[in-house]
N, C-alpha and C positions, 0 to 999 in steps of 0.2 A: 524137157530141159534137164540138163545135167545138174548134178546135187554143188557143182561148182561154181556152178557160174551163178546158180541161185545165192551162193555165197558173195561171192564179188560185184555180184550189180549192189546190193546196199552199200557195202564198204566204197566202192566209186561214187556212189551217189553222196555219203557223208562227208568224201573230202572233197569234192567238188562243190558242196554247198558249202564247208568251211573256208575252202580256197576264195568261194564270191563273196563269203560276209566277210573276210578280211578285207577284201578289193573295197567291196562296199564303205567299212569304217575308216581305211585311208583317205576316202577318196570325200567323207565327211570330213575328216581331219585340216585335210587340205583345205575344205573351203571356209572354215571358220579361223584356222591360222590366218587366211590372207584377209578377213575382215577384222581380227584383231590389229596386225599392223595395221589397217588403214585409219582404225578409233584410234592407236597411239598416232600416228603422224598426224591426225588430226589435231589432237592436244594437243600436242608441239607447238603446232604453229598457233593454238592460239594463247597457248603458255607465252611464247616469247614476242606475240601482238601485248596481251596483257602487260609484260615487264615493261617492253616499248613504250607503253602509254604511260606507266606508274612511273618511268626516269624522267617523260618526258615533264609530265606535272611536280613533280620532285625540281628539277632543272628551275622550272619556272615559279614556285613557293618561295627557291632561294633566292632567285634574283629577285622576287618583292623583297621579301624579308633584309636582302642585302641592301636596298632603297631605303627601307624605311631607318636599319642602324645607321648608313651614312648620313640620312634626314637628320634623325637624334643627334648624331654625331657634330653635326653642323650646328644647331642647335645649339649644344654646348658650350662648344666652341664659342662661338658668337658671344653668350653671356658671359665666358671669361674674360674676353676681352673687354668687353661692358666693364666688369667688376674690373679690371684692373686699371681699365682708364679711370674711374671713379676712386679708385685707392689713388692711385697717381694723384689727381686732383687735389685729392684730401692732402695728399702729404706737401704737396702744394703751400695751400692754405694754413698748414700748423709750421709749416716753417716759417712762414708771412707771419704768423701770430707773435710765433717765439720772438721773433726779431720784435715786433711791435710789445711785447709784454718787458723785452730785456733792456729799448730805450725809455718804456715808463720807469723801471724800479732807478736805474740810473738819473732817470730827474727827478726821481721822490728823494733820495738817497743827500744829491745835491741842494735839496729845498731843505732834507731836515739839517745838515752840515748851516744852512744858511738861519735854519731857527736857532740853535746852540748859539751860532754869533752871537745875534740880535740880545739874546735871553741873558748873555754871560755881559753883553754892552751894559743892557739895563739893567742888571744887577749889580755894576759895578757903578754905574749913574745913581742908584738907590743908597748904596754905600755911602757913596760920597757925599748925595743930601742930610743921611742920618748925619757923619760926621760933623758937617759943617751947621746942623740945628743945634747937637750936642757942645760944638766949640762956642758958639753962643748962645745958649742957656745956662753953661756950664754944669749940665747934667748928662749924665746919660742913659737911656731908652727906659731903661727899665726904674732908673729911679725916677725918669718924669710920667711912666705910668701911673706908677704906684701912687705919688703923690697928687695926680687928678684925682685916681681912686677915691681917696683919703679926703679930699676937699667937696667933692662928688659927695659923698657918704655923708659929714658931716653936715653940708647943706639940706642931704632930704631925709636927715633920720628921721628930725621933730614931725615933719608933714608924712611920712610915711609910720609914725606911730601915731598919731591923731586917726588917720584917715583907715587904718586897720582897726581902730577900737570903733568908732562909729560902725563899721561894717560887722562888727563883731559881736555890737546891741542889737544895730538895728536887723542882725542876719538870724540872731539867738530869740529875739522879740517876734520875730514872721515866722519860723520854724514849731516856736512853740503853739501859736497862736494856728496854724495850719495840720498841726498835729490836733490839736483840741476840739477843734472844727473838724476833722476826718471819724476822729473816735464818735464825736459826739451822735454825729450823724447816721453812721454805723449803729450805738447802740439801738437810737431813736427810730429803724427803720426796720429793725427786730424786735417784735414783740410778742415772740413764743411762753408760752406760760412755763413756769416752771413746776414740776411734781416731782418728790421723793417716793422713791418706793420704800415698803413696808417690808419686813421679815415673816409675816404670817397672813396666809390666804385662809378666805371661809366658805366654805360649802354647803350650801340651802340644801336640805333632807324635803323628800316630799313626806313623809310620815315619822313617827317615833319609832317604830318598828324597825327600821331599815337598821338603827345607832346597832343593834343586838347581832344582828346579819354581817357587819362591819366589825363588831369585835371576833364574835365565830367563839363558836365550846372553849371557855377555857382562855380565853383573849388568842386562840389558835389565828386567826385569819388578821387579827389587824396588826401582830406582831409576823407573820408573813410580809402584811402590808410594807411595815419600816423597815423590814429586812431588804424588801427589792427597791425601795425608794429611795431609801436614808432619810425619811422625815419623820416628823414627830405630830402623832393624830392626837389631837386633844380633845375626848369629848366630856363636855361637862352638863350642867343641868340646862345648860340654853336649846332652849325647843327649836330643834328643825335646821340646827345649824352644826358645824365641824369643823374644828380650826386646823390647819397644817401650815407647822411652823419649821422652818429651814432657813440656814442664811445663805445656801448655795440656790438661787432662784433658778435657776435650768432644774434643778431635782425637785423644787417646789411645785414647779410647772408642771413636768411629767407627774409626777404624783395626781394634782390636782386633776388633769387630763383622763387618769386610768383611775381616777373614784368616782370620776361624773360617769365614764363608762361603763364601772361595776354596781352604780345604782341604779342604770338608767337597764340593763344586761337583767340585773337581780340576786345571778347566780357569783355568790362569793363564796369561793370556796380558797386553798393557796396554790392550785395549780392555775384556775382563772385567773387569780391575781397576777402571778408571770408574764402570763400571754399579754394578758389590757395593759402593766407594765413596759411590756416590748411594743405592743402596738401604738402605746402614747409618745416611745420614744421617738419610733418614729416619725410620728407627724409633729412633735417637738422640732425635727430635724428639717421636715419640709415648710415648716412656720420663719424657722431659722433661715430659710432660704429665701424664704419671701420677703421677711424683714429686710434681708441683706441687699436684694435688688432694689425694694423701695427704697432705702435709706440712699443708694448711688440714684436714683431717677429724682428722689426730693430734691439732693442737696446739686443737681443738675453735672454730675460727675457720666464720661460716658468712660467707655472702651476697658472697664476693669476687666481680667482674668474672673472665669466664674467661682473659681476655688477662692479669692480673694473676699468674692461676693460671700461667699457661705461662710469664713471665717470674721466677716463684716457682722454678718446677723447674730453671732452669737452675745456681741456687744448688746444686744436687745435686751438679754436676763442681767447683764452683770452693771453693778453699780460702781458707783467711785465718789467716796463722801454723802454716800444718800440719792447721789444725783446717776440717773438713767446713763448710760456712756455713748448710746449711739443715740440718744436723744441729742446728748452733749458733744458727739462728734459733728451732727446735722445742722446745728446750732453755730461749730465753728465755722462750718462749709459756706454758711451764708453770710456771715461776719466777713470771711475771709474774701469772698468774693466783694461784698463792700469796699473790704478798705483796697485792696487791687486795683479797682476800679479807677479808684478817687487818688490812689498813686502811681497808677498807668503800669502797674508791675501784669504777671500774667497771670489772667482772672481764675484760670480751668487748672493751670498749676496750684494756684494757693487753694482752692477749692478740694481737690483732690487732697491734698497736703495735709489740710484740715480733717478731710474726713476717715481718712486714714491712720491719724496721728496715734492713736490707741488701739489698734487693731492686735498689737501684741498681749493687753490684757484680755483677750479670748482665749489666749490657751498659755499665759504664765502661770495657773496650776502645773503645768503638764511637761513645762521644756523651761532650763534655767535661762537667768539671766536677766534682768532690768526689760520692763515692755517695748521700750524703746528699740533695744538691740534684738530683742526678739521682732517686734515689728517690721526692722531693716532687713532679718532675715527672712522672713516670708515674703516682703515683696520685692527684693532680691530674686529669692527661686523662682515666683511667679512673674518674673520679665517686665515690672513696673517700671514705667518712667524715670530715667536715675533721677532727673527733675524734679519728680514728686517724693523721692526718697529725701532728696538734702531738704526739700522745701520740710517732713515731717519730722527730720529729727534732730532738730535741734529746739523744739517746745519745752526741753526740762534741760536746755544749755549744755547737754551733756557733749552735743557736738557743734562747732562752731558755725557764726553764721555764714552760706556759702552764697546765699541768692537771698534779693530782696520777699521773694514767698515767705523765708524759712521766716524771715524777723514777723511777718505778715502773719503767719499759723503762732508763733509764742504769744503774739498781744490777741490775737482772736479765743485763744485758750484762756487767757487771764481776764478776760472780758466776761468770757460765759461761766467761767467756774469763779468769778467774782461779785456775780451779782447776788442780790439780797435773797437768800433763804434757796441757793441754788445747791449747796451742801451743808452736809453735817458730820462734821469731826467725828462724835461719840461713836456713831453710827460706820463708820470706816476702819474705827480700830477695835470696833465689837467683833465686826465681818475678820476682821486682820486675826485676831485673837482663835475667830474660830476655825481660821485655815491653817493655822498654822497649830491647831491640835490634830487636823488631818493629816499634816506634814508628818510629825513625829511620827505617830502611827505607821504612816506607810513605810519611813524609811527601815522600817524592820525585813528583814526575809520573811520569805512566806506569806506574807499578807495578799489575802485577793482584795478588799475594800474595805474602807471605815469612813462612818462617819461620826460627824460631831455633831451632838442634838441634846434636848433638852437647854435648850439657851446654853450652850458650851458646859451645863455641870454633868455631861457625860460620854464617854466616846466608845460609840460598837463598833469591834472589831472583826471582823470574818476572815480568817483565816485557811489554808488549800489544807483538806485532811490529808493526802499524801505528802505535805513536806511537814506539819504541824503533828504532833500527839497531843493525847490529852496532859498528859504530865508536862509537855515542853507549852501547851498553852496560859500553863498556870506561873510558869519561869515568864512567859512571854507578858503576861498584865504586868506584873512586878516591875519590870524592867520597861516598861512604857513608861508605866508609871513613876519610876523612878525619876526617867529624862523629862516627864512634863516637870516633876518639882525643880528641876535644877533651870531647866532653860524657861518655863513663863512665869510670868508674876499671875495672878487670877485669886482674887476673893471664894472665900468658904473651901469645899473639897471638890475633886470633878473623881466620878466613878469611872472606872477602866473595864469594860465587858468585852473579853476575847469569846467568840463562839466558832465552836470547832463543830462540822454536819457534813456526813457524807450520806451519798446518795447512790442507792445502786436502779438503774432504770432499764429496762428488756421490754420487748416488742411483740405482743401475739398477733402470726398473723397466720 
């Protein structure tokens, strides 16, 4: 074979294979082209089956839809005419009314035209009788008043002053006689004892030994003692006993309280003395509290305020003429409810009334102004009964009688602070004398406490070392001293002792 034609058979053979795999990929061409047209004609139709169906249900949604607005529609309709036939009606009926409302006012109009006649007939019918009495009495109206008047009058004076003077014996003879008989009975149905309290308390020693322990090195511990008390320790040769004398009985108290403590303890030294001091205060204060509640459960008083109750109790220590004061307020409480009773006034009012009535002597040391007005304002602030306010303060007349209680609480007062050996004068203006050596004192600056002791011939003074010096304590007796001589009267001298002590106190811990 030729070097040529070994040439040209590949080359023929390469484009006759390429000429068939063209023929070949036409001819794939072709037969997926005409399967593609026949999937879209196939969508087609059932694209526009689809639409077909979705107008046809579309078509038919409206026309319910379009049913049911002309239903509504009808509907509506229908109830407007309802409503408008129903207004018609009405307007009907109000113009029926009006008519029937506008021939009433026009016959009431005509009736009252027809009263005026009549009225203005018989007023002129009235005239005419007065005239014609007056033409034959030969008086007229007002002179034939007067002189029945006057003939009237002089006929019943005589029996109209007889018959009020009778009424006037026999009304002043029952009154009295019914007053006498209420008091009487009242007194006779209380019969609480009466006891004055005393200015000095005694205290039983278990041995002689203990008096020594009680004065302390030097009289160190029982001058401690008067300093935190303000009493006055008397011990003299009487075996086994200690007198402590004060006229303020709350300081008597505590005292006496914080020495039973400090013999019964043993250990007296003057910082134990402070502590049993503070400690007796205390329970002075829960005593005070106790007092207070009994005295309202005795005297059968409910519903007080408890602050009222504890400024009640303090009337326990304080006296008035010798005599106990919430002994003597308990005493009225029961009075007062007596005579209530037997006068039909109100029993728990006048009760109250009474037992309240001094409530402001617990703390007129402390706050001015007459116990009375101090009273009214305490149970004022604490929300008492205004009832029970007028019913207590008018016992010293200061304020006028407003309720049958109040008169009821001043004769129950004069009852109890009247009977035989229920006070004592001397004894009220010894007590007077010695507060008001306490007054002077304190009104100075500076002053922390003072009191009055040794029976009023001397008054300690304690004074704050940071506003007080020594130099300005020695001006400060002088001048106490001065104002006692000008403003009290008092037999013999009273000594004046300012004492000036500071104390510096730190903690190891």
């Amino acid at each position: 074979m030729s070097p040529l034609l070994t040439v040209l058979l590949p080359l023929i053979a390469a484009v006759a294979g390429g000429a068939l795999g063209y023929y070949l990929r036409y001819v794939v061409s072709a037969g997926k082209k005409g399967s593609m047209e026949l999937e879209i004609k196939q969508m087609m139709l059932e694209a526009k089956e689809k639409a077909q169906k979705i107008e046809e249900e579309a078509k038919k949604d409206v026309e319910e839809r379009k049913k049911e607005v002309e239903k509504e529609l009808k509907e509506k309709q229908d109830f407007i005419k309802k409503a408008e036939s129903r207004i018609l009606d009405r307007e009907v009926f109000l113009d029926k009314r009006q008519q029937d409302l506008d021939t009433e006012v026009e016959q009431v109009k005509k009736k009252i035209e027809e009263v005026h006649t009549v009225k203005a007939r018989v007023d002129e019918m009235k005239k005419e009788q007065d005239t014609a009495l007056e033409r034959v009495a030969k008086l007229s109206k007002e002179e034939a008043k007067e002189e029945l008047m006057v003939r009237l009058e002089k006929e019943s004076q005589q029996d109209m002053v007889v018959r009020m003077q009778k009424l006037e014996q026999f009304g002043a003879e029952k009154l009295e006689s019914k007053a006498r008989e209420i008091l009487t009975t009242a007194i006779h149905r209380l019969g609480n004892a009466v006891t004055t309290d005393v200015l000095t308390t005694s205290i039983a020693l278990p041995s002689e030994e203990i008096k020594g322990k009680i004065i302390g090195k030097e009289g160190r511990n029982i001058r401690a003692f008067e300093r935190a008390t303000g009493v006055d320790v008397l011990i003299d040769d009487t075996p086994g006993l200690i007198t402590l004398s004060c006229f303020d009985p709350v300081r008597r108290q505590i005292a006496r309280v914080a020495l039973e403590n400090l013999i019964i303890d043993g250990r007296i030294q003057p910082a134990k003395i402070e502590d049993s001091v503070q400690k007796a205060t205390d329970e002075i204060n829960r005593i005070i509290k106790e007092k207070g509640e009994q005295a309202a459960y005795e005297a059968g008083v409910l519903n007080l305020d408890p602050r009222v109750l504890m400024i009640l109790g303090r009337l326990h220590f304080r006296t008035s003429y010798g005599q106990n004061v919430l002994q003597h307020s308990i005493e009225m409480a029961h009075i007062s409810g007596m005579l209530a009773e037997e006068l039909g006034a109100d029993v728990q009012i006048a009760r109250a009334g009474a037992l309240v009535h001094d409530i402001g002597k617990a703390v007129d040391h402390d706050v001015q102004g007459t116990h009375v007005e101090i009273g009214r304002r305490i149970l004022q602030k604490f929300g008492v009964d205004d009832r029970i306010i007028k019913a207590m303060q008018s016992h010293h007349e200061e304020y006028p009688y407003e309720t049958p209680e109040s008169i009821i609480v001043q004769v129950a007062d004069a009852i109890s602070g009247g009977r035989p050996g229920a006070r004592r004068d001397s004894v009220e203006n010894y007590l007077k004398r010695l507060q008001e050596l306490e007054d002077i004192a304190n009104s100075f600056p500076g002053i922390e406490k003072s009191y009055a002791i040794a029976a009023g011939r001397e008054v300690r003074i304690f004074v704050r070392p940071d506003a007080i010096s020594d130099l300005e304590a020695r001006d400060l007796a002088r001048n106490i001293a001065v104002r006692i001589e000008q403003e009290l009267k008092y037999p013999g001298e009273i000594k004046v002792a300012v004492i000036r002590e500071s104390r510096a106190i730190e903690f190891a811990r």
